[in-house]
C-alpha beads as a LAMMPS data file, in Angstrom:
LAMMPS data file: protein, C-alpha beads

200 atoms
199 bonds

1 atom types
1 bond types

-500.0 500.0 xlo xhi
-500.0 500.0 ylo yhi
-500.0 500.0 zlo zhi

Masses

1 110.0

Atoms # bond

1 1 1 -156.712 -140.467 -314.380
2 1 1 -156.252 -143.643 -312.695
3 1 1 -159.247 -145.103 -310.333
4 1 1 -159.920 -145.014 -307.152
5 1 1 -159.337 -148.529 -305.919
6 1 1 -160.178 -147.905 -301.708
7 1 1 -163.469 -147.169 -300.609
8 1 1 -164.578 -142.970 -300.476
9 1 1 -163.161 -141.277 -297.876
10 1 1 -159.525 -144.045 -297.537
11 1 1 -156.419 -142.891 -299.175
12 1 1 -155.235 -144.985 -301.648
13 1 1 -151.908 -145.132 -301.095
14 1 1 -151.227 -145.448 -296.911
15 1 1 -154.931 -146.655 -296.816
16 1 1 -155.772 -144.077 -293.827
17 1 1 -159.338 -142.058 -293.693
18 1 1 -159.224 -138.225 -294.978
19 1 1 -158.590 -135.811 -292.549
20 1 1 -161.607 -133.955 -291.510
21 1 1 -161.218 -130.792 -293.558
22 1 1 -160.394 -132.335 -296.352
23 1 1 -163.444 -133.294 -299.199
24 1 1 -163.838 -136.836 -300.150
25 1 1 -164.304 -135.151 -303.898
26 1 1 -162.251 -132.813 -305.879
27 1 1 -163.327 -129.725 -307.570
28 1 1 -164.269 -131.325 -310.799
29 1 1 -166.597 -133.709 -308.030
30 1 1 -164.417 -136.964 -308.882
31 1 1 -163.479 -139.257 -305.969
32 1 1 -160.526 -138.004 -304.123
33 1 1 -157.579 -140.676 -304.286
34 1 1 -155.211 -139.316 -301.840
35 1 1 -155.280 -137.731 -298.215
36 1 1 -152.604 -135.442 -298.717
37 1 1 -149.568 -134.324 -301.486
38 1 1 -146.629 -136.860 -300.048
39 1 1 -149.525 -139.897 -300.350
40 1 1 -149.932 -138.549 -304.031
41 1 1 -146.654 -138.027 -304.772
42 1 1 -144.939 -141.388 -303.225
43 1 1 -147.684 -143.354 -305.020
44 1 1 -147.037 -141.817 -308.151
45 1 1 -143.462 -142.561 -307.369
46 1 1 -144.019 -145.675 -306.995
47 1 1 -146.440 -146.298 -310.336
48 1 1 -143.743 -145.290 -312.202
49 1 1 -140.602 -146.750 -310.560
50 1 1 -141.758 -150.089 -312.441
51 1 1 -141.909 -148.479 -316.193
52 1 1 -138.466 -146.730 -314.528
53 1 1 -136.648 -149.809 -314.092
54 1 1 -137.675 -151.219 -316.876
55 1 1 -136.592 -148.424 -319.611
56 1 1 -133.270 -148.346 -317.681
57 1 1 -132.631 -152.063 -317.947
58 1 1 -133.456 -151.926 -321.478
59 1 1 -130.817 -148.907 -322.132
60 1 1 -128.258 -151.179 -320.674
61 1 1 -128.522 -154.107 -322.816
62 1 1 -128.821 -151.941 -325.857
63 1 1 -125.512 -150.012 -324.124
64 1 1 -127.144 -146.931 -324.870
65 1 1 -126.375 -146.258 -320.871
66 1 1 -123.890 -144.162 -319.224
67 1 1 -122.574 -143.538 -316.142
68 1 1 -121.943 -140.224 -315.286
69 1 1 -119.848 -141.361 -313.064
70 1 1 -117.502 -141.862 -315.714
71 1 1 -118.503 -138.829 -318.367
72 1 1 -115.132 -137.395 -319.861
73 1 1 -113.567 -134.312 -317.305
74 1 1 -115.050 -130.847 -318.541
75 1 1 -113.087 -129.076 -321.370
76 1 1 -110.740 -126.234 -320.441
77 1 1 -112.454 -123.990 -322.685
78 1 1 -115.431 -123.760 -321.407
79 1 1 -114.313 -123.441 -317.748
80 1 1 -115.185 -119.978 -316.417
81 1 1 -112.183 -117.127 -315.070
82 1 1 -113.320 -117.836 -311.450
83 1 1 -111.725 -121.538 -311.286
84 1 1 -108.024 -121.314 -310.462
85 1 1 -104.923 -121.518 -312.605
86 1 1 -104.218 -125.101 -311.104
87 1 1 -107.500 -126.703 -311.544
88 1 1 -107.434 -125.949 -315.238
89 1 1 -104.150 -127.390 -315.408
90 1 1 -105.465 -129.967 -314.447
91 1 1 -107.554 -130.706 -317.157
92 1 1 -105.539 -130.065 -319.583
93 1 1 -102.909 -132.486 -317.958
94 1 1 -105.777 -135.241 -317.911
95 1 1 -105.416 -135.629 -314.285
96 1 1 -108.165 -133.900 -312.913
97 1 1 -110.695 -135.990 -311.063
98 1 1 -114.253 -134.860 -310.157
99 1 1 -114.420 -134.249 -306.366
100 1 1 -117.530 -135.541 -305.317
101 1 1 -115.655 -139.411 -306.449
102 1 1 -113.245 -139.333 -303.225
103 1 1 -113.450 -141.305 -300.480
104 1 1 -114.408 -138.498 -298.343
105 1 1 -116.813 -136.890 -300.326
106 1 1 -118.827 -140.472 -300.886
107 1 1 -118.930 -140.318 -296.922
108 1 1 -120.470 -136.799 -297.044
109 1 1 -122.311 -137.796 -299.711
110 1 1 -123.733 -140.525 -297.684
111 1 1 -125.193 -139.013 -294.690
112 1 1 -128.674 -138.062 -294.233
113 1 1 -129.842 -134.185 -295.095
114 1 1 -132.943 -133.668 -293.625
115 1 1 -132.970 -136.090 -291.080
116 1 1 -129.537 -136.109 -289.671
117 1 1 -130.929 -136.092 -286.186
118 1 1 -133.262 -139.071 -286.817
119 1 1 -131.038 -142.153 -288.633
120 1 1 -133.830 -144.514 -288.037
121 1 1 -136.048 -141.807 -290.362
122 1 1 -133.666 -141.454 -292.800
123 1 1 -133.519 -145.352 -293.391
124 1 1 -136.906 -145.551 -293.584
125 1 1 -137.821 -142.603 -295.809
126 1 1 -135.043 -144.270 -298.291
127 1 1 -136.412 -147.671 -298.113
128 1 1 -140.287 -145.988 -299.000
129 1 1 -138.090 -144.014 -301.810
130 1 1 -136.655 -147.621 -303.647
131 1 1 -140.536 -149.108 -303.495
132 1 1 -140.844 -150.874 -300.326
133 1 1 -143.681 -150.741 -297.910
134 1 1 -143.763 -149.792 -294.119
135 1 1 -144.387 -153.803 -293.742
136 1 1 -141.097 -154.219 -294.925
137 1 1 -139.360 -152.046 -292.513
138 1 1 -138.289 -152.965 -288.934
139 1 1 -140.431 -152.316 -285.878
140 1 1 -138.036 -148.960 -284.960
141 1 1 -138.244 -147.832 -288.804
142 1 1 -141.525 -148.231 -288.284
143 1 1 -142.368 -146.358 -285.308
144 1 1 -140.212 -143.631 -286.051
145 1 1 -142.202 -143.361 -289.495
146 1 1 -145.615 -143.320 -288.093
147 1 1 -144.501 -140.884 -285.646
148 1 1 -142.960 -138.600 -288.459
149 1 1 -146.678 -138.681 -290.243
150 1 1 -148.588 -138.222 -286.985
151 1 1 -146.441 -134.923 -287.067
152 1 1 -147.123 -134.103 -290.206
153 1 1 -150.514 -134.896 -290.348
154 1 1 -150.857 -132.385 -286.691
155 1 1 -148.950 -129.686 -288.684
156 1 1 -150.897 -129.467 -291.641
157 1 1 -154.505 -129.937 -289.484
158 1 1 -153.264 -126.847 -287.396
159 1 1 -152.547 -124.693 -290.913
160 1 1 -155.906 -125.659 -291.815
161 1 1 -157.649 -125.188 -288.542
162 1 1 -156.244 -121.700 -288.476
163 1 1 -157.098 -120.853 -291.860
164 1 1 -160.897 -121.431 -291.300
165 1 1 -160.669 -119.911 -287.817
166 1 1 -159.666 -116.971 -290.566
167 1 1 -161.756 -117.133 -292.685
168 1 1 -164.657 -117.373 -289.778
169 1 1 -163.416 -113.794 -288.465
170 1 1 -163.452 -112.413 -291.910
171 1 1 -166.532 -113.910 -293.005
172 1 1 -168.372 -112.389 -289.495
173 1 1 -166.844 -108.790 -289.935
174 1 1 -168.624 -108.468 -293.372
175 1 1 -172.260 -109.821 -292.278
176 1 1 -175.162 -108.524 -290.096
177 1 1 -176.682 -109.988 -287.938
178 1 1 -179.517 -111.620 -289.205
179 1 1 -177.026 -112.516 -292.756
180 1 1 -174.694 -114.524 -290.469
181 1 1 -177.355 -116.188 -288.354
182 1 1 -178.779 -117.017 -292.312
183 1 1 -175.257 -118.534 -292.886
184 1 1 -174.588 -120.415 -289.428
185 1 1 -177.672 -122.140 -290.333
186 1 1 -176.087 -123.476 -293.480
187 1 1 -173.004 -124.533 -292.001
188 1 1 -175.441 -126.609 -289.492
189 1 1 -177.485 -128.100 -292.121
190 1 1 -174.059 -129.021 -294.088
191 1 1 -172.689 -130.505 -290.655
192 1 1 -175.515 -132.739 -290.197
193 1 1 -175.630 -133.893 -294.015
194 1 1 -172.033 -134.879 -293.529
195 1 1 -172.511 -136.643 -290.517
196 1 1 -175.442 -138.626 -291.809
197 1 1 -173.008 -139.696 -294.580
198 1 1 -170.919 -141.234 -292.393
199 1 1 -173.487 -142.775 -290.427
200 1 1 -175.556 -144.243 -292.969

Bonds

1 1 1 2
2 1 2 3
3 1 3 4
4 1 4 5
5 1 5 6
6 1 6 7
7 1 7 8
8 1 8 9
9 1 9 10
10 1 10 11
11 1 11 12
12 1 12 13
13 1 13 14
14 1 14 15
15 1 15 16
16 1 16 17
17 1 17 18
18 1 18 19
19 1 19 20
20 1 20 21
21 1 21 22
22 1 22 23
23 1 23 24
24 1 24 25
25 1 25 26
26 1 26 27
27 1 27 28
28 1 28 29
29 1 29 30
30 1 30 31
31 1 31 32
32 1 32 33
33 1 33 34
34 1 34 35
35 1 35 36
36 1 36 37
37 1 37 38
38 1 38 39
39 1 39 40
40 1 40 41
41 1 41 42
42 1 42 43
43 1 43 44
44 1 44 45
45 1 45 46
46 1 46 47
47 1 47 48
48 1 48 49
49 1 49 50
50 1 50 51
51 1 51 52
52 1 52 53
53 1 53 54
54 1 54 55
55 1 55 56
56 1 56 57
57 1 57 58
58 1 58 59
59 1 59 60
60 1 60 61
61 1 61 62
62 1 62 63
63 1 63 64
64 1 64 65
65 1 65 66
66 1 66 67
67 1 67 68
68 1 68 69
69 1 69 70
70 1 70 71
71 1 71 72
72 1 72 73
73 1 73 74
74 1 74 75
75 1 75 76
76 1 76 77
77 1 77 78
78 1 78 79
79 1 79 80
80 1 80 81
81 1 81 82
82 1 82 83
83 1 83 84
84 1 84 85
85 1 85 86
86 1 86 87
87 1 87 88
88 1 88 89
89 1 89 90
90 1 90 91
91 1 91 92
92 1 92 93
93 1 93 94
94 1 94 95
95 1 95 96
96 1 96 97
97 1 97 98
98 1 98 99
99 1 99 100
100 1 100 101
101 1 101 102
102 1 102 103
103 1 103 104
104 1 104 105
105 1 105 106
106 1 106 107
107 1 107 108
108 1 108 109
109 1 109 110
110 1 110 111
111 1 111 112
112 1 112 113
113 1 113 114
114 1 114 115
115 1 115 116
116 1 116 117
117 1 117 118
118 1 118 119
119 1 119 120
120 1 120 121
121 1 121 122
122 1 122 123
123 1 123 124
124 1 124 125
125 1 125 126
126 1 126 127
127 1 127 128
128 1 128 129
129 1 129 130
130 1 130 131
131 1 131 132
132 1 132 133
133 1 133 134
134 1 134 135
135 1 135 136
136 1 136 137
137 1 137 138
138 1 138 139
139 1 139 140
140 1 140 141
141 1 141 142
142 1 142 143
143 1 143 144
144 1 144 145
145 1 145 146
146 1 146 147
147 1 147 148
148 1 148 149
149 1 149 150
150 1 150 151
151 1 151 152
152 1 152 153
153 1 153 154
154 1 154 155
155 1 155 156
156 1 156 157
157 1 157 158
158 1 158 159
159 1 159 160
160 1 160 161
161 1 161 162
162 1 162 163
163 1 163 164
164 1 164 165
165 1 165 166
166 1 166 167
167 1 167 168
168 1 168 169
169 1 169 170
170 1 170 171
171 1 171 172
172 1 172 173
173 1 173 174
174 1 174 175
175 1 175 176
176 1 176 177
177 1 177 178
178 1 178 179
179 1 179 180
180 1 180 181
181 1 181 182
182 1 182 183
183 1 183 184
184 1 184 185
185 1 185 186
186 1 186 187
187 1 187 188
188 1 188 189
189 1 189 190
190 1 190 191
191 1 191 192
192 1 192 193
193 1 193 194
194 1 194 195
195 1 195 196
196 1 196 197
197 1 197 198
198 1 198 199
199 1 199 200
Protein backbone atom coordinates (compact mmCIF):
# COMPACT_ATOMS: atom_id res chain seq x y z
CA UNK A 1 0.00 0.00 0.00
CA UNK A 2 1.56 3.09 -1.07
CA UNK A 3 2.17 6.07 1.66
CA UNK A 4 0.54 8.74 2.55
CA UNK A 5 2.58 11.63 1.26
CA UNK A 6 0.01 14.89 2.51
CA UNK A 7 -0.42 15.64 5.95
CA UNK A 8 -3.63 13.57 8.01
CA UNK A 9 -6.73 14.74 7.21
CA UNK A 10 -5.52 16.27 3.06
CA UNK A 11 -6.29 14.05 0.21
CA UNK A 12 -3.54 13.02 -1.60
CA UNK A 13 -4.49 13.34 -4.83
CA UNK A 14 -6.65 16.97 -5.27
CA UNK A 15 -4.86 17.96 -1.95
CA UNK A 16 -8.36 19.14 -0.33
CA UNK A 17 -9.24 18.41 3.61
CA UNK A 18 -11.68 15.26 4.30
CA UNK A 19 -15.09 15.96 4.42
CA UNK A 20 -16.45 16.04 7.85
CA UNK A 21 -18.00 12.59 8.07
CA UNK A 22 -15.44 11.01 6.71
CA UNK A 23 -12.42 9.35 9.25
CA UNK A 24 -8.94 10.49 8.74
CA UNK A 25 -8.18 6.47 9.33
CA UNK A 26 -9.49 3.40 7.74
CA UNK A 27 -10.83 0.39 9.39
CA UNK A 28 -7.57 -1.39 9.71
CA UNK A 29 -6.59 2.38 11.60
CA UNK A 30 -4.00 3.26 8.67
CA UNK A 31 -3.93 6.88 7.43
CA UNK A 32 -6.63 7.55 4.98
CA UNK A 33 -5.06 8.65 1.49
CA UNK A 34 -8.03 9.81 -0.32
CA UNK A 35 -11.25 12.00 0.37
CA UNK A 36 -13.46 10.16 -1.73
CA UNK A 37 -13.58 7.03 -4.61
CA UNK A 38 -12.99 9.39 -7.95
CA UNK A 39 -9.69 10.98 -5.87
CA UNK A 40 -8.70 7.19 -5.41
CA UNK A 41 -9.49 6.06 -8.52
CA UNK A 42 -8.00 9.05 -10.86
CA UNK A 43 -4.80 8.79 -8.78
CA UNK A 44 -4.51 5.29 -9.27
CA UNK A 45 -5.16 6.10 -12.85
CA UNK A 46 -2.71 8.13 -13.01
CA UNK A 47 0.15 5.83 -11.04
CA UNK A 48 -0.29 3.53 -13.55
CA UNK A 49 -0.72 5.48 -16.82
CA UNK A 50 3.27 5.78 -16.61
CA UNK A 51 4.02 1.77 -16.35
CA UNK A 52 0.90 1.99 -19.17
CA UNK A 53 2.74 3.88 -21.62
CA UNK A 54 5.62 2.38 -21.14
CA UNK A 55 4.58 -1.50 -21.73
CA UNK A 56 2.70 -0.15 -24.80
CA UNK A 57 5.71 1.58 -26.31
CA UNK A 58 7.69 -1.40 -25.72
CA UNK A 59 4.98 -3.76 -27.62
CA UNK A 60 5.44 -1.49 -30.53
CA UNK A 61 9.03 -1.69 -31.11
CA UNK A 62 8.98 -5.39 -30.52
CA UNK A 63 5.71 -5.20 -33.16
CA UNK A 64 4.00 -7.37 -30.91
CA UNK A 65 1.12 -4.43 -31.23
CA UNK A 66 -2.04 -4.35 -33.04
CA UNK A 67 -4.51 -2.19 -33.95
CA UNK A 68 -7.80 -3.30 -33.73
CA UNK A 69 -8.57 -0.96 -35.88
CA UNK A 70 -7.28 -3.08 -38.45
CA UNK A 71 -8.07 -6.87 -36.96
CA UNK A 72 -9.21 -9.13 -40.00
CA UNK A 73 -13.45 -8.76 -40.62
CA UNK A 74 -15.25 -11.56 -38.46
CA UNK A 75 -15.62 -15.02 -40.15
CA UNK A 76 -18.96 -15.94 -41.70
CA UNK A 77 -19.17 -18.91 -39.67
CA UNK A 78 -19.36 -17.76 -36.64
CA UNK A 79 -21.84 -14.93 -37.40
CA UNK A 80 -25.16 -15.62 -35.66
CA UNK A 81 -28.89 -16.23 -37.81
CA UNK A 82 -30.01 -12.73 -36.62
CA UNK A 83 -27.47 -10.71 -39.02
CA UNK A 84 -28.95 -10.39 -42.50
CA UNK A 85 -28.36 -12.30 -45.71
CA UNK A 86 -26.43 -9.16 -47.12
CA UNK A 87 -24.13 -8.44 -44.34
CA UNK A 88 -22.77 -11.95 -44.48
CA UNK A 89 -22.27 -11.54 -48.02
CA UNK A 90 -20.40 -9.26 -47.27
CA UNK A 91 -17.85 -10.99 -45.61
CA UNK A 92 -17.53 -13.51 -47.58
CA UNK A 93 -17.06 -11.03 -50.58
CA UNK A 94 -14.19 -9.30 -48.44
CA UNK A 95 -15.91 -6.08 -48.63
CA UNK A 96 -17.41 -5.66 -45.46
CA UNK A 97 -16.12 -2.81 -43.37
CA UNK A 98 -16.70 -2.41 -39.59
CA UNK A 99 -19.20 0.46 -39.02
CA UNK A 100 -17.99 2.25 -36.23
CA UNK A 101 -14.68 3.25 -39.03
CA UNK A 102 -17.04 5.75 -41.13
CA UNK A 103 -16.88 9.13 -41.20
CA UNK A 104 -20.08 9.48 -39.47
CA UNK A 105 -19.75 7.11 -36.90
CA UNK A 106 -16.08 8.71 -35.82
CA UNK A 107 -18.32 11.97 -35.41
CA UNK A 108 -20.74 10.07 -33.10
CA UNK A 109 -18.07 8.50 -31.73
CA UNK A 110 -16.62 11.77 -30.85
CA UNK A 111 -19.12 13.57 -28.87
CA UNK A 112 -19.32 13.68 -25.24
CA UNK A 113 -21.73 10.95 -23.27
CA UNK A 114 -22.22 12.12 -20.04
CA UNK A 115 -21.62 15.57 -20.40
CA UNK A 116 -23.16 16.52 -23.63
CA UNK A 117 -24.73 19.54 -22.04
CA UNK A 118 -21.43 20.77 -20.51
CA UNK A 119 -18.48 20.75 -23.51
CA UNK A 120 -16.24 22.72 -21.31
CA UNK A 121 -16.66 19.46 -18.69
CA UNK A 122 -16.19 17.06 -21.09
CA UNK A 123 -12.75 18.65 -22.18
CA UNK A 124 -11.69 18.83 -18.95
CA UNK A 125 -12.67 15.44 -17.53
CA UNK A 126 -10.63 14.06 -20.79
CA UNK A 127 -7.65 16.14 -20.24
CA UNK A 128 -7.63 14.75 -16.15
CA UNK A 129 -8.23 11.18 -18.02
CA UNK A 130 -4.66 11.48 -20.38
CA UNK A 131 -2.63 12.67 -16.95
CA UNK A 132 -2.83 16.31 -16.84
CA UNK A 133 -3.58 18.46 -13.89
CA UNK A 134 -6.37 21.14 -13.33
CA UNK A 135 -3.18 23.66 -13.63
CA UNK A 136 -2.98 22.66 -17.00
CA UNK A 137 -6.44 23.40 -18.01
CA UNK A 138 -7.87 26.82 -19.02
CA UNK A 139 -9.54 29.19 -16.58
CA UNK A 140 -13.31 27.99 -18.05
CA UNK A 141 -12.11 24.17 -17.86
CA UNK A 142 -11.30 25.04 -14.73
CA UNK A 143 -14.22 26.59 -13.27
CA UNK A 144 -16.53 24.35 -14.78
CA UNK A 145 -14.43 21.45 -13.02
CA UNK A 146 -14.43 22.84 -9.61
CA UNK A 147 -17.98 23.51 -9.95
CA UNK A 148 -18.67 19.81 -11.11
CA UNK A 149 -16.78 18.61 -7.64
CA UNK A 150 -18.46 21.23 -5.46
CA UNK A 151 -21.59 19.24 -6.78
CA UNK A 152 -20.40 16.21 -6.14
CA UNK A 153 -18.90 16.75 -3.05
CA UNK A 154 -22.82 18.49 -1.88
CA UNK A 155 -24.38 15.24 -3.24
CA UNK A 156 -22.51 12.77 -1.50
CA UNK A 157 -22.45 15.08 2.04
CA UNK A 158 -26.36 15.09 1.70
CA UNK A 159 -26.38 10.92 1.26
CA UNK A 160 -24.33 10.92 4.23
CA UNK A 161 -26.07 13.53 6.26
CA UNK A 162 -29.26 11.61 5.71
CA UNK A 163 -27.92 8.37 6.50
CA UNK A 164 -26.87 9.42 10.09
CA UNK A 165 -30.03 11.51 10.46
CA UNK A 166 -31.16 7.55 9.99
CA UNK A 167 -29.41 6.00 11.83
CA UNK A 168 -30.10 8.77 14.79
CA UNK A 169 -34.00 7.86 14.51
CA UNK A 170 -33.25 4.23 14.62
CA UNK A 171 -30.73 4.33 17.19
CA UNK A 172 -33.42 6.58 19.57
CA UNK A 173 -36.46 4.17 18.90
CA UNK A 174 -34.45 1.23 20.46
CA UNK A 175 -33.10 3.13 23.75
CA UNK A 176 -34.65 4.47 27.02
CA UNK A 177 -34.27 7.17 28.30
CA UNK A 178 -31.61 7.18 30.58
CA UNK A 179 -29.55 4.51 27.71
CA UNK A 180 -29.70 7.35 25.14
CA UNK A 181 -28.87 10.21 27.48
CA UNK A 182 -25.74 7.43 28.39
CA UNK A 183 -25.02 7.52 24.58
CA UNK A 184 -25.51 11.39 23.74
CA UNK A 185 -22.91 11.77 26.26
CA UNK A 186 -20.50 9.74 24.20
CA UNK A 187 -21.16 11.34 21.06
CA UNK A 188 -20.26 14.73 23.12
CA UNK A 189 -17.17 13.47 24.57
CA UNK A 190 -16.16 12.08 20.90
CA UNK A 191 -17.12 15.66 19.46
CA UNK A 192 -14.90 17.45 21.72
CA UNK A 193 -11.89 14.87 21.29
CA UNK A 194 -12.19 15.56 17.61
CA UNK A 195 -12.27 19.07 17.87
CA UNK A 196 -9.29 19.26 20.16
CA UNK A 197 -7.49 17.34 17.36
CA UNK A 198 -7.91 19.86 15.13
CA UNK A 199 -7.13 22.52 17.40
CA UNK A 200 -4.09 21.32 18.89
Amino acid sequence: MPNKTAPIGICDHCGRPFPANLSHYTRRKTPRLFCSIDCRNTANSRAGAEIIGRKTKERIERGEWINPATLNPPDPANIGAGVSRARKAEVEAGTWRNPALTDEARRKLSRPRKHGDNPLLHRALEQLKQGRRVADLTDAEAEAHRAYRRELLAARREEANAYARRYYRKRRAAMSEAEWEAQLGKWRAARLRRRGRKTG
